[in-house]
DSSP file (Angstrom, degrees, kcal/mol; ACC not computed):
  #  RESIDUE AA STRUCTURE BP1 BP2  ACC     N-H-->O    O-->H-N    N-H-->O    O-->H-N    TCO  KAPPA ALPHA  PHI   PSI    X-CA   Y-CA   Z-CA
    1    1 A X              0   0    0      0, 0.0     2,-0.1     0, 0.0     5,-0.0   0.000 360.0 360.0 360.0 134.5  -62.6   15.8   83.5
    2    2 A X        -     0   0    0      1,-0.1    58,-0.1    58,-0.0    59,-0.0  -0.428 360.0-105.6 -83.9 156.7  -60.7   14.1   86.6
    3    3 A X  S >  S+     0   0    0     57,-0.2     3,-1.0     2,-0.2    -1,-0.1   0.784 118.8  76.6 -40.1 -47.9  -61.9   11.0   88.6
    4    4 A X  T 3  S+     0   0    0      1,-0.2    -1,-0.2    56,-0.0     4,-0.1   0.862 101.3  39.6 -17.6 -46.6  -62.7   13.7   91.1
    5    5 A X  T 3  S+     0   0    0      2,-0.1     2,-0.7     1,-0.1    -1,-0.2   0.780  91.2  99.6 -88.2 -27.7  -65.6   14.5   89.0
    6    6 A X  S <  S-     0   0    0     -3,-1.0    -1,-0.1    54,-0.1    -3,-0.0  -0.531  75.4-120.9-100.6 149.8  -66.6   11.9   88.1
    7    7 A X        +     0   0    0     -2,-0.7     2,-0.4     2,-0.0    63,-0.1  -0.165  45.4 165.6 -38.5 145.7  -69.5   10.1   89.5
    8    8 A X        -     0   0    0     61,-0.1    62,-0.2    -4,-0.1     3,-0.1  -0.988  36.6-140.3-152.2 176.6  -68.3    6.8   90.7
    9    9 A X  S    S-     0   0    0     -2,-0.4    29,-1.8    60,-0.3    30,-1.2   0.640  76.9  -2.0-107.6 -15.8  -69.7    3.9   93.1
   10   10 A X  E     -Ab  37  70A   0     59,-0.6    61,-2.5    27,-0.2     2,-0.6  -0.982  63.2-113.7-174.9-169.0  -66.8    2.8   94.8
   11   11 A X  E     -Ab  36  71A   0     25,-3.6    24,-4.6    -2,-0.3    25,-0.8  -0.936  27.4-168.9-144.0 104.9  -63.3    3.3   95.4
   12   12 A X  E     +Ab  34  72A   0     59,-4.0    61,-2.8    -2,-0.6     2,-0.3  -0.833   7.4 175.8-108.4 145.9  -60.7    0.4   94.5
   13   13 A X  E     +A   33   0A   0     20,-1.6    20,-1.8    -2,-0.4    61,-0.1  -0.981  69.8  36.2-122.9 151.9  -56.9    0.2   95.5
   14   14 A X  E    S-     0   0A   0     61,-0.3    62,-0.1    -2,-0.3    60,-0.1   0.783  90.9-178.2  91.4  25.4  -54.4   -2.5   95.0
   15   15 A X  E     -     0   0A   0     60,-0.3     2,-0.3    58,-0.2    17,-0.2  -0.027  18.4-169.9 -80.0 159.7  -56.4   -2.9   91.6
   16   16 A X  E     -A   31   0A   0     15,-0.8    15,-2.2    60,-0.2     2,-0.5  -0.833  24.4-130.3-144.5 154.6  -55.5   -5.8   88.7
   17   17 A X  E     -Ac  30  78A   0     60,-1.0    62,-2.1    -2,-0.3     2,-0.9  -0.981  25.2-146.9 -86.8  83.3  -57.1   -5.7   85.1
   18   18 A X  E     - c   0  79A   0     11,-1.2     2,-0.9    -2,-0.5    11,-0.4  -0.565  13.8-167.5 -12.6  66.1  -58.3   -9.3   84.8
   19   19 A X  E     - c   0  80A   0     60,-1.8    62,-1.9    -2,-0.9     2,-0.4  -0.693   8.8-161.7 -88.8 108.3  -58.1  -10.4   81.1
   20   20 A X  E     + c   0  81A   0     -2,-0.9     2,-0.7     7,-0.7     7,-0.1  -0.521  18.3 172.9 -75.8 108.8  -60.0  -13.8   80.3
   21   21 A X        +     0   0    0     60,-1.2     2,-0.2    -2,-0.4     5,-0.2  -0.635  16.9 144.4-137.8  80.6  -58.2  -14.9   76.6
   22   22 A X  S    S-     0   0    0      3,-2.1     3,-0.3    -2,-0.7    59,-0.0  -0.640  71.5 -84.8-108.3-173.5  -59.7  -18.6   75.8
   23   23 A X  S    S+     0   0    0      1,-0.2     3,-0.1    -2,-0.2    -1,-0.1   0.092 126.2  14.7 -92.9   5.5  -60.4  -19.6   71.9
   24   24 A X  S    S+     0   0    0      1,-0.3     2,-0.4     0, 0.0    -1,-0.2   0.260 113.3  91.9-166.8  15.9  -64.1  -17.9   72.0
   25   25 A X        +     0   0    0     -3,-0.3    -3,-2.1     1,-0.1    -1,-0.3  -0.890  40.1 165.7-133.5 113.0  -63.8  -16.0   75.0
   26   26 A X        +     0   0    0     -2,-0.4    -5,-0.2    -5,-0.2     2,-0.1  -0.512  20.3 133.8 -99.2  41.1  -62.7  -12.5   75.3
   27   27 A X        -     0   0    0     -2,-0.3    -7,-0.7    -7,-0.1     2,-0.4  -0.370  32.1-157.7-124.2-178.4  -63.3  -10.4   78.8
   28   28 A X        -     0   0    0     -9,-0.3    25,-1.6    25,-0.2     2,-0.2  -0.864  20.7-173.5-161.8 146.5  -61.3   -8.1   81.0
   29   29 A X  B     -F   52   0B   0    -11,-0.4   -11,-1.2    -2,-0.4     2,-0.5  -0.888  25.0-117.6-148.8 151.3  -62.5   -7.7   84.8
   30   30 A X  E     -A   17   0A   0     21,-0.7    20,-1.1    -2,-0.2     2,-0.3  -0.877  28.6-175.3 -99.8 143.2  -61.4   -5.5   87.6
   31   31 A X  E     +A   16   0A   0    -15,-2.2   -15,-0.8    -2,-0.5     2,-0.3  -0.994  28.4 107.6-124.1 129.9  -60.0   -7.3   90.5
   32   32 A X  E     -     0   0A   0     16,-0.4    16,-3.6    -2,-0.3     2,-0.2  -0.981  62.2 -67.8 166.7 170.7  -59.0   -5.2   93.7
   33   33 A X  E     -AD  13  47A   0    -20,-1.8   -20,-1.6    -2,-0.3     2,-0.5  -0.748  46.2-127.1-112.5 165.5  -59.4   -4.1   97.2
   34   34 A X  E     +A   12   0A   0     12,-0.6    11,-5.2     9,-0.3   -22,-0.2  -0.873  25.1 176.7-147.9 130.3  -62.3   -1.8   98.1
   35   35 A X  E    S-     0   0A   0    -24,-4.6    -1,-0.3     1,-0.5     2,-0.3   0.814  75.2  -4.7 -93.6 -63.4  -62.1    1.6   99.9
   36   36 A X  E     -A   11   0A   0    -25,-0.8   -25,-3.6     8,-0.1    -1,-0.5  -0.977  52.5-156.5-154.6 149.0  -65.5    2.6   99.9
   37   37 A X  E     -A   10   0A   0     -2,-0.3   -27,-0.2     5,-0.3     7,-0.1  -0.864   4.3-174.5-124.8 135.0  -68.6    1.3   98.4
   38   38 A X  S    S+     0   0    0    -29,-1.8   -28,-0.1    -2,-0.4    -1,-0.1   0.621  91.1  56.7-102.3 -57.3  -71.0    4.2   98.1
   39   39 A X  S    S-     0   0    0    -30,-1.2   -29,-0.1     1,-0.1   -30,-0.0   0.383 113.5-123.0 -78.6   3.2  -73.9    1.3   96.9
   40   40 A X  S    S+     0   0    0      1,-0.1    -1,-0.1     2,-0.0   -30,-0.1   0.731  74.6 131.1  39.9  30.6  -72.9   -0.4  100.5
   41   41 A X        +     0   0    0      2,-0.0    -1,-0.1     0, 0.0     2,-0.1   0.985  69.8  18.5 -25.6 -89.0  -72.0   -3.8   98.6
   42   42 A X        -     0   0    0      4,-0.1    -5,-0.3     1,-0.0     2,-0.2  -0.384  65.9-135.8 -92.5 161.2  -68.9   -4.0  100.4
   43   43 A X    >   -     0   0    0      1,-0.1     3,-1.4    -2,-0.1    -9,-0.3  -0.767  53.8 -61.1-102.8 177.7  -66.8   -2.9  103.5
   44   44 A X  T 3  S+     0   0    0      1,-0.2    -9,-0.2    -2,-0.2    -1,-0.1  -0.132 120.9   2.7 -46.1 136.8  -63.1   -1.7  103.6
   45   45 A X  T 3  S+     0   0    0    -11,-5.2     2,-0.3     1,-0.3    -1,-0.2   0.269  85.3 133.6 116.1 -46.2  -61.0   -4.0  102.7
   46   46 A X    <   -     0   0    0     -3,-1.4   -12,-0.6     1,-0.1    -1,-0.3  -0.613  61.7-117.6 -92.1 115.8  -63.4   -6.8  101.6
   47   47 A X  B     -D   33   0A   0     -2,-0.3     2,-0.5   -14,-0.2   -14,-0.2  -0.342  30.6-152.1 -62.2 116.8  -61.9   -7.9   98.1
   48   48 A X        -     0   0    0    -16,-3.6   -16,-0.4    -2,-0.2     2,-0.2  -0.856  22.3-171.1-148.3 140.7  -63.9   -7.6   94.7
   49   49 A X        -     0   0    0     -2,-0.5     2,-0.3    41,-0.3   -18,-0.3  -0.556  31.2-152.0 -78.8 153.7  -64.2   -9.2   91.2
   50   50 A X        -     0   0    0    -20,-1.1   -20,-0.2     1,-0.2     3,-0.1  -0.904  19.5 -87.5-128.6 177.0  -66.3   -7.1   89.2
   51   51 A X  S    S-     0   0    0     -2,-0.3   -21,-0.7     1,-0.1    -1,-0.2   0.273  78.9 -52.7 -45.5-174.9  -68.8   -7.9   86.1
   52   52 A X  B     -F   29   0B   0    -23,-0.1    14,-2.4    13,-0.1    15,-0.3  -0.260  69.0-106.4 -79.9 169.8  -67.2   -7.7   82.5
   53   53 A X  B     -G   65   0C   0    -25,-1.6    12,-0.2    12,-0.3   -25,-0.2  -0.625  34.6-175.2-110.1 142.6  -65.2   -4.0   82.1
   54   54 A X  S    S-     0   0    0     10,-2.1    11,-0.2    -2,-0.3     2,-0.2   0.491  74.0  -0.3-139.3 -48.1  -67.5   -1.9   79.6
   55   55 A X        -     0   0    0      9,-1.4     2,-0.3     2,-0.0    -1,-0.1  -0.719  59.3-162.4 162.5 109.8  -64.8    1.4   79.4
   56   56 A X        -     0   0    0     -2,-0.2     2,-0.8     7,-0.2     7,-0.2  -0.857  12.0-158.7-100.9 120.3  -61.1    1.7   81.3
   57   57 A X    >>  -     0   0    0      5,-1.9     3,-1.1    -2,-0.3     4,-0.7  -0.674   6.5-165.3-101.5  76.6  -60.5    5.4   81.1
   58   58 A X  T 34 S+     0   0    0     -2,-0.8    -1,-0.1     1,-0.3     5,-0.1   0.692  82.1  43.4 -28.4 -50.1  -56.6    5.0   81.7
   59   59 A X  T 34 S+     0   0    0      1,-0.2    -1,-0.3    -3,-0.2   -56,-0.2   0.916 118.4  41.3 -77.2 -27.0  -56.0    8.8   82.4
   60   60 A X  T <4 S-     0   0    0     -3,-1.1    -2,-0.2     2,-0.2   -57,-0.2   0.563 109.8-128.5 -83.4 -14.7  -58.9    9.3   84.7
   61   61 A X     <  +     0   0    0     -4,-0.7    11,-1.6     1,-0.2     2,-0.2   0.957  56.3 164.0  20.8  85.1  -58.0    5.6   86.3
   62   62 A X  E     -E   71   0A   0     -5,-0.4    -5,-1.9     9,-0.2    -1,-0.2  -0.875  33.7-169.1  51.4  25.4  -61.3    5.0   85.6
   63   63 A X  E     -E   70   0A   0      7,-0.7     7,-1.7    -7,-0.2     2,-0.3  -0.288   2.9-177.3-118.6 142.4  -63.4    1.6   85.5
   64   64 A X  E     +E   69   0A   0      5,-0.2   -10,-2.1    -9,-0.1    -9,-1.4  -0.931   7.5 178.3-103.1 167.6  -66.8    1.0   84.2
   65   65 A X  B     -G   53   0C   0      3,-1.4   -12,-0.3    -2,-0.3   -13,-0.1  -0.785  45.7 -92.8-130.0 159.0  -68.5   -2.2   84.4
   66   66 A X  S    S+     0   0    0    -14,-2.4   -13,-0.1    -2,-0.3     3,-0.1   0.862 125.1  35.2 -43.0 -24.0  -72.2   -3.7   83.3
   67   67 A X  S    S-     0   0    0      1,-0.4     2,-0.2   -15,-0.3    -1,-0.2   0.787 123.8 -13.2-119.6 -53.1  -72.8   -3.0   86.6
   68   68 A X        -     0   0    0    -58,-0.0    -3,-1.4     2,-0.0    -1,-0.4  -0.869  60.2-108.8-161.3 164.7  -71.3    0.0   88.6
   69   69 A X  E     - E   0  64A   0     -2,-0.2   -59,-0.6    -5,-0.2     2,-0.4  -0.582  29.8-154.8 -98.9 158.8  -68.5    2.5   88.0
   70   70 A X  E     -bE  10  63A   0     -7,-1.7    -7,-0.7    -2,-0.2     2,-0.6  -1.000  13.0-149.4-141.4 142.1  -64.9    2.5   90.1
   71   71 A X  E     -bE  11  62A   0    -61,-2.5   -59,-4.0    -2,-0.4     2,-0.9  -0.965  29.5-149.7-101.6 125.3  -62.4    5.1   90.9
   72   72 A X  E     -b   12   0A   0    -11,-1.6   -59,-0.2    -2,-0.6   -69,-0.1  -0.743   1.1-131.2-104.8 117.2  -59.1    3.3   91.1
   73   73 A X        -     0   0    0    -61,-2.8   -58,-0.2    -2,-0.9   -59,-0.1   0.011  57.3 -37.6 -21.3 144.6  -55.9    4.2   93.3
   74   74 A X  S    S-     0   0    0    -61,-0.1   -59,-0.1   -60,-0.1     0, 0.0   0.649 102.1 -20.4  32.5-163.1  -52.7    4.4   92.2
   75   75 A X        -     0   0    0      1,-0.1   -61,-0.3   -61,-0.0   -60,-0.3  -0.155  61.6-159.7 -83.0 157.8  -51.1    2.1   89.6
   76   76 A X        -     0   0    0    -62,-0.1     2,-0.3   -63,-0.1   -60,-0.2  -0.435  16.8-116.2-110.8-160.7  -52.6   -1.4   88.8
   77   77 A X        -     0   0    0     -2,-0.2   -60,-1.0   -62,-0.1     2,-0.3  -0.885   9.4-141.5-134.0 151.5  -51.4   -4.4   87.3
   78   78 A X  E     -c   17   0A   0     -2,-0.3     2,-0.4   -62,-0.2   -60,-0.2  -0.976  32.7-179.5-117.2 129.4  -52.7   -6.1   83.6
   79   79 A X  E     -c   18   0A   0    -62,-2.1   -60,-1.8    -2,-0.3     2,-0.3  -0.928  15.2-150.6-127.2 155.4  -52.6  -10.2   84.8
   80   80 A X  E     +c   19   0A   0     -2,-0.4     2,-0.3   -62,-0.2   -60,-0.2  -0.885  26.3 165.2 -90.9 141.1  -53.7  -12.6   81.9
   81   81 A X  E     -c   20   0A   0    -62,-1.9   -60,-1.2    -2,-0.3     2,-0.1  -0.955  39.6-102.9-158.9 173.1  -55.4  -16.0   83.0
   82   82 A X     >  -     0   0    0     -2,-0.3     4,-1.7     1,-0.2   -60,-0.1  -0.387  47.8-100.9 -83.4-173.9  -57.4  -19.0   82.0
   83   83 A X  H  > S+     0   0    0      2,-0.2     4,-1.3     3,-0.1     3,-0.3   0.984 126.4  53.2 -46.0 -74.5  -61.4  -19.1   83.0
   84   84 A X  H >4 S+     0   0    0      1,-0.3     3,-0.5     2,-0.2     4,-0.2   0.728 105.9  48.0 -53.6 -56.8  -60.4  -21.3   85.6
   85   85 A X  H >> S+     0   0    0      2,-0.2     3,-2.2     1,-0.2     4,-1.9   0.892 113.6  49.9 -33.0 -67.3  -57.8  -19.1   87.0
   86   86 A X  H 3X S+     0   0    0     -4,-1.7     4,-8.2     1,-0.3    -1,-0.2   0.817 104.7  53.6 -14.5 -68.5  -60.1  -16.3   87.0
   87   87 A X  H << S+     0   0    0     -4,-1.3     4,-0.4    -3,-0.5    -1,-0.3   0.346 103.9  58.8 -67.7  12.1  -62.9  -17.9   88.6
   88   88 A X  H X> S+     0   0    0     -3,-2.2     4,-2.3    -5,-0.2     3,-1.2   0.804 109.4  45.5 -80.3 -69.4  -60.5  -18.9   91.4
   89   89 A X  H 3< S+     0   0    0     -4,-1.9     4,-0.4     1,-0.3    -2,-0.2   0.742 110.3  50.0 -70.6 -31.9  -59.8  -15.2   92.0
   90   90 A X  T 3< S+     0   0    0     -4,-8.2    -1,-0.3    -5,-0.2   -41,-0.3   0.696 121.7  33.0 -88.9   7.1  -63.0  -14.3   91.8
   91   91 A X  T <4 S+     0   0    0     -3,-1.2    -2,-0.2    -4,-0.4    -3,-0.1   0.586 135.4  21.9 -56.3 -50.5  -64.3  -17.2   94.5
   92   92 A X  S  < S-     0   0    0     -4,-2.3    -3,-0.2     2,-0.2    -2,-0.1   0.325 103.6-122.0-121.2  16.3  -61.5  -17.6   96.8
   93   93 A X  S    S+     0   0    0     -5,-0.4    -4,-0.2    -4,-0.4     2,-0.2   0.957  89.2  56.9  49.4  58.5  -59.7  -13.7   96.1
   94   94 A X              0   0    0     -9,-0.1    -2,-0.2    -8,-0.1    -1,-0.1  -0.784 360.0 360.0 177.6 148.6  -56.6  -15.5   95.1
   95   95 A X              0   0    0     -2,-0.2    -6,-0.1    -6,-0.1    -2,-0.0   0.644 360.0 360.0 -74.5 360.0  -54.8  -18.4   92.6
């Protein structure tokens, strides 16, 4: 099944895979820019962190989240970070 197909809630490009790697802490997050929000969250443009990543479907580029599903653009990036970094990026949409 393509992304095409699948249901999705909004539409990321410019995408990074957020991985959170502390001594007890274990997450991966999407980080990215936002083509369309279907759920009217967001507008273009307008930058989002998302809840913890639930299943990255690599071939499909692919996101689900606790929250909502993503079709993602073109190629991403994988960044590694502390908490603190993290929360940075998801507060001011940068380090």
């Amino acid at each position: 099944m393509t992304n095409e197909k699948m249901s999705f809630d909004a539409h990321i490009k410019d995408w990074q895979i957020v991985e959170v790697n502390e001594s007890d802490l274990h997450e991966l997050f999407l980080y990215g820019t936002v083509v369309e929000d279907r759920k009217g969250r967001f507008k273009y443009g307008d930058y989002i962190f998302t809840s913890s990543i639930v299943k990255y479907d690599e071939d499909n580029n692919f996101i689900i989240t606790l929250n909502s599903a993503y079709k993602l653009s073109g190629s991403g990036k994988h960044i590694t970070c502390t908490l603190y970094e993290a929360s940075k990026l998801k507060l001011y949409g940068s380090l």
